[in-house]
C-alpha positions in Angstrom: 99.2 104.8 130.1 102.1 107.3 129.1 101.1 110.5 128.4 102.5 111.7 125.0 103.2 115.3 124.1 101.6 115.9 120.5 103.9 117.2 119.0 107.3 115.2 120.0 106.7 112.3 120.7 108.0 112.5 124.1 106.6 111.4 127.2 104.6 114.3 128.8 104.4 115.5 132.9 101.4 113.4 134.5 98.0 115.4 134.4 95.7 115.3 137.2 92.8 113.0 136.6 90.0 116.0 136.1 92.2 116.8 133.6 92.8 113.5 131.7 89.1 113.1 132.4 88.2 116.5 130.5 90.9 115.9 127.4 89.3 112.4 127.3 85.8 113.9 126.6 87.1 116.4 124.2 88.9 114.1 122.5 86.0 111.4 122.4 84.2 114.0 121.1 86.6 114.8 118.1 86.8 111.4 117.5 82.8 111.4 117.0 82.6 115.0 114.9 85.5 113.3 112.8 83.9 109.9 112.0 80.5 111.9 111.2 82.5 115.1 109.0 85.7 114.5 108.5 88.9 115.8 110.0 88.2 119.4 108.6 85.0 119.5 111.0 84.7 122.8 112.5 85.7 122.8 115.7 82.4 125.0 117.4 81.0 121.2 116.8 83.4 119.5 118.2 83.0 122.1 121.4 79.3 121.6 121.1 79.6 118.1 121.5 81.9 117.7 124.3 79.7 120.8 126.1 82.9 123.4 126.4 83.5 126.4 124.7 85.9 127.0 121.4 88.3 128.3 124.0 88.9 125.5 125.8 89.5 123.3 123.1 92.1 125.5 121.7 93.8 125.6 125.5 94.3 122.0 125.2 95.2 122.0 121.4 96.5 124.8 119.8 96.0 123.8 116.3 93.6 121.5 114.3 97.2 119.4 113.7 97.4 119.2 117.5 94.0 118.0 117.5 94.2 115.6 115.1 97.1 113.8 116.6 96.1 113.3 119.8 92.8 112.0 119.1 94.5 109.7 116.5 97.0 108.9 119.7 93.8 108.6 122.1 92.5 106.1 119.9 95.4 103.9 119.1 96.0 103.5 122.4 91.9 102.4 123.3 93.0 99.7 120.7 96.2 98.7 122.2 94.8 98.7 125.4 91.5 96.7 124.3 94.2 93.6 123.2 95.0 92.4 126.8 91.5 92.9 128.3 89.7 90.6 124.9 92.2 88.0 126.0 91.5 87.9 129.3 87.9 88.1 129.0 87.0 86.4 125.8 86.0 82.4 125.9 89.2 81.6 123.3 92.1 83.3 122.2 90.7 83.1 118.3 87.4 85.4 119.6 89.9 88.0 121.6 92.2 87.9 118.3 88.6 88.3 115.8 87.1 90.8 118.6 90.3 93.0 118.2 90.5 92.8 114.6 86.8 94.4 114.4 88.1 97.0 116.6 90.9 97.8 114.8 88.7 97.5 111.6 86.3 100.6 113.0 89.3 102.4 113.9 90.5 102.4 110.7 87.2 102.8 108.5 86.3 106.1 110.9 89.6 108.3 109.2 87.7 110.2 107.5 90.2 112.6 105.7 92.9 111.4 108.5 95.2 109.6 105.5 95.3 113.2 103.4 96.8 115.0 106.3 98.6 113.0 107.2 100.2 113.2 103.7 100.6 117.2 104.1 104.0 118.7 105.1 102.8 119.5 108.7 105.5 118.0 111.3 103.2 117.2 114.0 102.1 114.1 111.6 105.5 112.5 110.9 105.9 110.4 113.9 102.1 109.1 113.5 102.8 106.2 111.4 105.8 104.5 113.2 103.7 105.4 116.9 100.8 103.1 115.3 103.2 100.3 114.5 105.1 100.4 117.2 101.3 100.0 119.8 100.2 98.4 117.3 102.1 95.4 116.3 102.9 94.0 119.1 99.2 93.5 120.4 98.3 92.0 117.2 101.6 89.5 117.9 100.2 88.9 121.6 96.6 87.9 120.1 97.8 85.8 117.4 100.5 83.9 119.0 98.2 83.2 122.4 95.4 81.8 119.4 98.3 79.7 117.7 99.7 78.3 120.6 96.1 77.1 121.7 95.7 75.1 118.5 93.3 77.6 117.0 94.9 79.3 114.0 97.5 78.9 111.9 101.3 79.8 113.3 102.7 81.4 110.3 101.1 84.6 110.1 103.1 87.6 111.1 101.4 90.6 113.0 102.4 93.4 110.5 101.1 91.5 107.0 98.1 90.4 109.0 97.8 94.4 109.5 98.9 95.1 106.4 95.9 93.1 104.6 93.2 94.6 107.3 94.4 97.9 106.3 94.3 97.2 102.9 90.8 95.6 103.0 89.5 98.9 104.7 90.8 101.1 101.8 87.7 100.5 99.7 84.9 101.5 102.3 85.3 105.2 101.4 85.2 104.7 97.9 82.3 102.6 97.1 78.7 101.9 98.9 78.0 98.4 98.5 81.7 97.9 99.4 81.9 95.9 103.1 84.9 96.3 104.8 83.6 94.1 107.5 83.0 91.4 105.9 86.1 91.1 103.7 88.3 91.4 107.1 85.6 88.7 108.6 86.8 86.3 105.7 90.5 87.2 106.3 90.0 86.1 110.1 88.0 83.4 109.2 91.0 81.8 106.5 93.3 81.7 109.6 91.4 79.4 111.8 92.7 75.5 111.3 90.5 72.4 110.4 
């Protein structure tokens, strides 16, 4: 995996592993304290939950934008990286393709105030978007041509519109109680199979 500087975009010196292994936990833990409160969690419980002082999370990430962006980094590349390993390991290409989908479907459901600042004027957010597409997209195109060449879903779906409508199914979950996210992606999945 390429280490990515926050901010720029740019690839970053190689950590040692303690080090990846301690910015992993605090950024799993972000990740958590967001999905549970929102981006504008304090961060004494994000510190509490990855067991470090305030301190230390502001040595690794200056500001809450800093934050933000690399655990929305850290977790777009668990997806992209989860792509590969599904095909490998699952019994057809259609379960790595519906396996991945769900993951990308809890990824996107657990943004909890992620899309509003990533609408504010802040800098360190503007690459975001085309960073997702660009990890993104092409695992998505791996998944569904390997499940299209073996016979097990339709061939004319593109990776970005199949995206496109996931993303587009998870808008409501916020918004509405009763609303199932899951299930409306598990019926999007389901109309690409054949026969």
């Amino acid at each position: 995996m390429v280490e990515f500087d926050s901010g720029s975009g740019e690839p970053a010196p190689r950590k040692r592993a303690d080090a990846r292994r301690n910015e992993k936990t605090l950024l799993d833990a972000a990740a958590a304290v967001f999905v549970a409160q929102g981006v504008g969690a304090p961060v004494r419980d994000i510190a509490a939950r990855a067991g470090v002082g305030v301190g230390t999370i502001y040595r690794h990430f200056p500001t809450r934008a800093d934050l933000i962006v690399a655990v929305y980094r850290h977790q777009v590349e668990a997806c992209a990286e989860a792509g590969p390993t599904l095909l490998a390991n699952s019994s057809t290409s259609y379960a790595a393709l519906a396996g991945w989908i769900n993951l990308f479907v809890d990824f996107l459901v657990t943004k909890h105030g992620l899309a509003e600042a990533l609408q504010s004027d802040d800098a360190a957010f503007e690459t975001l978007h085309a960073y997702f597409l660009d990890r993104l997209v092409p695992v998505c195109a791996q998944l569904l041509d390997a499940a299209a060449t073996a016979g097990e879903i339709r061939s004319d779906v593109e990776a970005y519109e199949l995206l496109r409508g996931v993303g587009n199914l998870c808008i409501g979950a916020d918004d509405n109680p009763r609303y199932d996210a899951r299930r409306m992606v598990g019926l999007l999945t389901a109309g690409l199979r054949l026969g």
